[in-house]
C-alpha positions as CSV (number, residue, x, y, z in Angstrom):
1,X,34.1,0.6,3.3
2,X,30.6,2.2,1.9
3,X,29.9,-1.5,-0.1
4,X,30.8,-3.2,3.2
5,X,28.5,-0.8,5.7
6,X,25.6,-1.0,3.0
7,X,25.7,-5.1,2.6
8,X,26.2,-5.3,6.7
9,X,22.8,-3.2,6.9
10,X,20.6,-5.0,4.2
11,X,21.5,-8.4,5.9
12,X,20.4,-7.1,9.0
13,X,17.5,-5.2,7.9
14,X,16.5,-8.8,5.7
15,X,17.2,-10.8,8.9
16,X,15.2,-8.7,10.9
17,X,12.3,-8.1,9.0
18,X,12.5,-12.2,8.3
19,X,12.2,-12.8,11.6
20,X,9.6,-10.8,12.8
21,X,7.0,-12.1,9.7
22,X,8.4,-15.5,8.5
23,X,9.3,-16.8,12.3
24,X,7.9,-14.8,15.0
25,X,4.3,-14.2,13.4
26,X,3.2,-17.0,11.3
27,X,2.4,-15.8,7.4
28,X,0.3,-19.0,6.2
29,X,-0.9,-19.2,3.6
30,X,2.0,-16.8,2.4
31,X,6.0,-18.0,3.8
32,X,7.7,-16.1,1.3
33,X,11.7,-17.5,1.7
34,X,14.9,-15.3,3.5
35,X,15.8,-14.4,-0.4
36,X,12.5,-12.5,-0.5
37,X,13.3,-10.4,1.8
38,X,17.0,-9.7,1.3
39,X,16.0,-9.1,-2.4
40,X,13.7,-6.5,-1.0
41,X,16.1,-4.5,1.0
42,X,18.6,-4.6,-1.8
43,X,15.8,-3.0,-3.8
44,X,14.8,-0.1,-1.2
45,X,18.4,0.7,-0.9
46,X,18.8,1.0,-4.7
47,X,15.4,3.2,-4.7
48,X,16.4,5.6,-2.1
49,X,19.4,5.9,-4.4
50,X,17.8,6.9,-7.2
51,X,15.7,9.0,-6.0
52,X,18.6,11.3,-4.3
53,X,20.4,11.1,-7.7
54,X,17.1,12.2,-9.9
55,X,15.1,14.7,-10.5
56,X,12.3,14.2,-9.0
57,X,8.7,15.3,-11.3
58,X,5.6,17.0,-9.4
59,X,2.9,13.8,-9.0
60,X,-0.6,14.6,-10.5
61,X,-2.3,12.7,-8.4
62,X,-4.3,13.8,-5.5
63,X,-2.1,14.5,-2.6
64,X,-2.8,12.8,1.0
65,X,-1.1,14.0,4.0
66,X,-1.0,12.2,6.8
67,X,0.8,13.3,10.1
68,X,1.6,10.8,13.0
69,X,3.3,12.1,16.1
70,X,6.5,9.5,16.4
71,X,5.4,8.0,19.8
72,X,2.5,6.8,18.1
73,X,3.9,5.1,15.1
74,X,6.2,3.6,17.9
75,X,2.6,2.0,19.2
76,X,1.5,0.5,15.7
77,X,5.3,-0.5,15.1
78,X,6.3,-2.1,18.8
79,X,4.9,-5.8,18.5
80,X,4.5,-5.5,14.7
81,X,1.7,-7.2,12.7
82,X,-0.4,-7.7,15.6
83,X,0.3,-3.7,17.2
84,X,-0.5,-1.9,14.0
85,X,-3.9,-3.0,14.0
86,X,-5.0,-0.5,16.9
87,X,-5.9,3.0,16.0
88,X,-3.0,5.6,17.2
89,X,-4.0,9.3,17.1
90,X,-3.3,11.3,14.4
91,X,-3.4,14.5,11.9
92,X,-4.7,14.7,8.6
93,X,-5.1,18.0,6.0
94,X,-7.7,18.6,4.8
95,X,-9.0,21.8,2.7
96,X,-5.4,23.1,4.2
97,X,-6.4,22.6,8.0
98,X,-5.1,19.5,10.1
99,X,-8.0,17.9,11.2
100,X,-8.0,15.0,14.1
101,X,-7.5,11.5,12.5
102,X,-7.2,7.8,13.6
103,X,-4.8,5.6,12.1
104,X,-3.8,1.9,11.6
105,X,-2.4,-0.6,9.4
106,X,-4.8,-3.0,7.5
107,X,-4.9,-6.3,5.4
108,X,-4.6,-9.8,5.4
109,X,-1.4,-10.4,4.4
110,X,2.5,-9.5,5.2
111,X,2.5,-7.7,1.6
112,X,-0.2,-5.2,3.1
113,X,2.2,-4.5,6.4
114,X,6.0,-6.2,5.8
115,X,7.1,-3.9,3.8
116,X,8.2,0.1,4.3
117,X,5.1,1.0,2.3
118,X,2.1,-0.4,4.0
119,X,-1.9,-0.5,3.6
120,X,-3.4,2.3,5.9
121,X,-6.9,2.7,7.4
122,X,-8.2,6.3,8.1
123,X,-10.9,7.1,10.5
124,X,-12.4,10.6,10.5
125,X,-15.2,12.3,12.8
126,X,-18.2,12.8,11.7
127,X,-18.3,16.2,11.3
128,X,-15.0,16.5,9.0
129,X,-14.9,14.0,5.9
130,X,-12.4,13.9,3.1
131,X,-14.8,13.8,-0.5
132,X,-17.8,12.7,1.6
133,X,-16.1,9.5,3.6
134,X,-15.8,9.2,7.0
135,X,-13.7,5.5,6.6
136,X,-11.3,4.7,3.7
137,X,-8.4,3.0,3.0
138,X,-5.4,3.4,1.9
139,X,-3.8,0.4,0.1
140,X,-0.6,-0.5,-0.8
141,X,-1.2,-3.0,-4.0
142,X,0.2,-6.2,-3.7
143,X,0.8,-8.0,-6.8
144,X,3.0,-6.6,-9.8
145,X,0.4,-5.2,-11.7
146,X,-0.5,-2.5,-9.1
147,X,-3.5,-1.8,-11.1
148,X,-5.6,-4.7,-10.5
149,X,-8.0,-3.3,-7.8
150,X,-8.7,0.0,-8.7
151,X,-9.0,-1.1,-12.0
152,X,-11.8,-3.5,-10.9
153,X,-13.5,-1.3,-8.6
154,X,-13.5,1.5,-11.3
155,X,-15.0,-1.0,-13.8
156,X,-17.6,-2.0,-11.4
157,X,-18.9,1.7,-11.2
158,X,-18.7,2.0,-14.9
159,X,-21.3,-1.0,-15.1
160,X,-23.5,0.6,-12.6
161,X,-22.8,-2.0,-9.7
162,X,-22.5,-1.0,-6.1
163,X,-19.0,-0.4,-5.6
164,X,-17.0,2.0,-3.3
165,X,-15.4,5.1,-4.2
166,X,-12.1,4.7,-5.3
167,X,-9.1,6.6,-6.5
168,X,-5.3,6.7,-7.0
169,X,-3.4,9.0,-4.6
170,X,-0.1,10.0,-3.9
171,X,0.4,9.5,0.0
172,X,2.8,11.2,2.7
173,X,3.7,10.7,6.1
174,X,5.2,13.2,8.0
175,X,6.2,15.2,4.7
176,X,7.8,12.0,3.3
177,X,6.2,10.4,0.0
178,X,5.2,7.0,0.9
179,X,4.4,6.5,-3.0
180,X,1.3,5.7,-4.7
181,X,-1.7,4.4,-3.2
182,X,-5.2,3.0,-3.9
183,X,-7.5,5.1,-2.3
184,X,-10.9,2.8,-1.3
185,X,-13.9,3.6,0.5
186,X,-14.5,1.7,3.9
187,X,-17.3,-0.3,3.2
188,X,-20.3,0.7,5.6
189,X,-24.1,1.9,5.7
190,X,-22.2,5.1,3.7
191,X,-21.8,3.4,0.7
192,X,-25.0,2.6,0.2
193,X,-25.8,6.0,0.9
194,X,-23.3,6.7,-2.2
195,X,-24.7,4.9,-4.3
196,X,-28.1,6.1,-4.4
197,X,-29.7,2.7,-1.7
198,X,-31.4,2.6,1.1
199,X,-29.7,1.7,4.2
200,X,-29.7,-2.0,5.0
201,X,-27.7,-5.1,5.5
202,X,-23.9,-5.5,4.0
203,X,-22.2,-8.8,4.8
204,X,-18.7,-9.4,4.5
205,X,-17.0,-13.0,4.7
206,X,-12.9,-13.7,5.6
207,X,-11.8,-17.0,5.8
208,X,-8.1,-16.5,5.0
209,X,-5.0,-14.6,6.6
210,X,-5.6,-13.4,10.3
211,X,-9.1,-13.9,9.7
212,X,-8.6,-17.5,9.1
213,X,-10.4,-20.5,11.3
214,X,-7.9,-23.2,12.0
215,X,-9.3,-26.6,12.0
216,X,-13.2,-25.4,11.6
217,X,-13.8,-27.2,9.0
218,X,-15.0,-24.6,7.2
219,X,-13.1,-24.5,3.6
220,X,-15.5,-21.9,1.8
221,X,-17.5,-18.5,2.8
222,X,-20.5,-20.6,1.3
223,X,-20.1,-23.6,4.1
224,X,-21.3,-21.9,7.0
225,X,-23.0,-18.3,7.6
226,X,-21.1,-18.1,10.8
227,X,-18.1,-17.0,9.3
228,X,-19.8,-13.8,8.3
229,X,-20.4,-10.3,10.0
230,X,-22.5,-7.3,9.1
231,X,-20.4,-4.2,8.0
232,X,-23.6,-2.4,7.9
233,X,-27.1,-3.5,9.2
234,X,-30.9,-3.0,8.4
235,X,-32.3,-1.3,11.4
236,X,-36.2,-2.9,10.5
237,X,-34.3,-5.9,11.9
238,X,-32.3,-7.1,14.4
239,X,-28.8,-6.6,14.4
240,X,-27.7,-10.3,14.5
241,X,-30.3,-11.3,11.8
242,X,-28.6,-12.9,9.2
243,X,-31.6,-14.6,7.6
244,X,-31.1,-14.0,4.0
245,X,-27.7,-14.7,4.5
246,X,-28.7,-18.4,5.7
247,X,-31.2,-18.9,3.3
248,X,-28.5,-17.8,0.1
249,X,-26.3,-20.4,1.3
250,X,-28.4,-22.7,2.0
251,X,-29.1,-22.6,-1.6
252,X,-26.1,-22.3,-3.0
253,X,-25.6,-25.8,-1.2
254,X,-28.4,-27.1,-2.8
255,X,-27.8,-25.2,-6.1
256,X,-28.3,-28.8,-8.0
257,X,-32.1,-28.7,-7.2
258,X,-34.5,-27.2,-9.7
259,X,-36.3,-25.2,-7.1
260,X,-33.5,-23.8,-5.7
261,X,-32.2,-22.6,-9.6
262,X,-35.6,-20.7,-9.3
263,X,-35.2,-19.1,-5.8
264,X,-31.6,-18.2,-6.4
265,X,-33.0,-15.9,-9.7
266,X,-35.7,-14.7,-7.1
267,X,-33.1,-13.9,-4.4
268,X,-30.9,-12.4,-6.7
269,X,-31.0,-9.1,-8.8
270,X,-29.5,-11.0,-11.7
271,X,-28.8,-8.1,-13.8
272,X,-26.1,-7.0,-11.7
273,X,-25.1,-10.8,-10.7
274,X,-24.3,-11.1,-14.7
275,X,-22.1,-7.6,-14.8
276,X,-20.6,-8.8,-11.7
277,X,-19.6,-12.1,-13.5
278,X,-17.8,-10.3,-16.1
C-alpha cells in the first residue's frame, strides 16, 4: 500500500508540475520531456527520505532566513511562473532582528522556478541592508556543476574586474532548509559603489527566456540597442541616453573596418576586456 500511495503521488505531482511549465506556460527555448519531470519527483521523494533517515551535519555556510506569511507565498505560487514575479511581503533576520523584506522568484528559465528549490530575489529598505546590499539574489544553480557561477563571479574579483558580491549560503524558508544557494548582488548604481567607481551608466541586454522578442528579428544583443535597458544610469545625462551603447554596436557591426579596430581599443578599457576574455 505505501509503494502504491507514493507512485500514485509522484505521477501526480510529475503531471502536474508538467502541465503547468511544459503545456500551460510555454518553456522555449527549454521543453524538457514528461520523463523529466517524473524523474524529478522520484528524486525529491528519495531526498526527503534520506534526509529523515540521516543524520543530519551543521552547514558552515552563512545562514539566510527568510520568513513568508503563507497567504503570500499563495500570491507568488497561484498562476505560477508568471505570479511569482511580483514582490509579496515578507521577513528577513538580520543581526537576530526580523526586518521587513520583499520577495519574489527570478530567472529566465523553468530550472530557476519549476522545481521545489527556486531562484529568489530580496529587496530591502534602505535603511537595513544585509553585508551592505540593499538587492541580491538568491539562485538556485541550474546546471550539474552547481559551481559554475559563483565560481566565475569569484574569479572575476580575483582579476580585479567589476563584479558583484557574491557568496554561497545555506537558505531557509519558514525554518525549512531550502539547500544551498548562490548568493549574488543585484546589479545597480550600488555596485559600482562597491567596487570603488563612480556612479554612471550599467546596461544590461536579455534576448532569451521571458525576456525574449518573438519575430523581431533581432538574433543577437549586438543587432539592435533597443533590446537594452539601464540597471543604473549616469545622472550628467539623461536617463534614456544610450549613446555609447549605440555607438559600441555600431562598431561592433562594423568591427571589419580598420578605424573601427582603433575606436573599439579607444572605447574600451582593454585591460579588463582581456581578463574578461579569460
Amino acid at each position: 500500500m505505501p509503494i502504491t500511495i507514493c507512485t500514485v503521488a509522484v505521477i501526480y505531482k510529475a503531471l502536474d508540475r508538467y502541465y503547468v511549465f511544459g503545456v500551460r506556460y510555454n518553456p522555449s527555448p527549454i521543453t524538457p520531456p514528461l520523463s523529466l519531470y517524473i524523474n524529478y519527483e522520484i528524486d525529491s521523494l528519495l531526498n526527503k527520505a534520506r534526509v529523515i533517515l540521516f543524520e543530519k551535519k551543521t552547514s558552515r555556510l552563512a545562514e539566510v532566513d527568510l520568513f513568508i506569511p503563507h497567504s503570500e507565498i499563495a500570491k507568488l505560487e497561484h498562476h505560477m511562473p508568471q505570479s511569482g514575479f511580483d514582490y509579496v511581503k515578507g521577513r528577513m533576520i538580520i543581526d537576530k532582528k526580523l526586518i521587513k523584506a520583499k520577495i519574489k522568484y527570478r530567472g529566465d528559465f523553468l530550472y530557476h522556478w519549476a522545481w521545489n528549490k527556486k531562484s529568489i530575489r530580496v529587496k530591502l529598505s534602505k535603511k537595513r541592508l544585509y553585508k551592505g546590499l540593499r538587492k541580491f539574489n538568491l539562485q538556485a544553480p541550474k546546471r550539474p556543476e552547481q559551481l559554475n557561477n559563483y565560481l566565475g563571479l569569484r574569479l572575476a574579483k580575483l582579476l580585479g574586474l567589476t563584479a558583484p558580491q557574491t557568496q554561497l549560503v545555506h537558505l531557509n524558508i519558514n525554518n525549512n532548509s531550502q539547500g544551498i544557494h548562490v548568493l549574488i548582488e543585484q546589479l545597480e548604481e550600488a555596485t559600482l559603489r562597491h567596487n570603488r567607481l563612480m556612479p554612471g551608466d550599467i546596461y544590461r541586454g536579455e534576448i532569451v527566456g521571458k525576456d525574449a522578442f518573438v519575430d523581431s528579428g533581432v538574433r543577437t544583443l549586438f543587432d539592435s540597442a533597443s533590446v537594452w535597458d539601464k540597471m543604473a544610469i549616469n545622472n550628467h545625462y539623461a536617463d534614456d541616453s544610450i549613446e555609447p551603447l549605440i555607438k559600441l554596436i555600431s562598431l561592433i557591426q562594423n568591427k571589419d573596418e580598420v578605424d573601427s579596430q582603433k575606436q573599439l581599443s579607444e572605447l574600451l578599457d582593454m585591460q579588463a576586456w582581456a581578463k574578461f576574455s579569460l
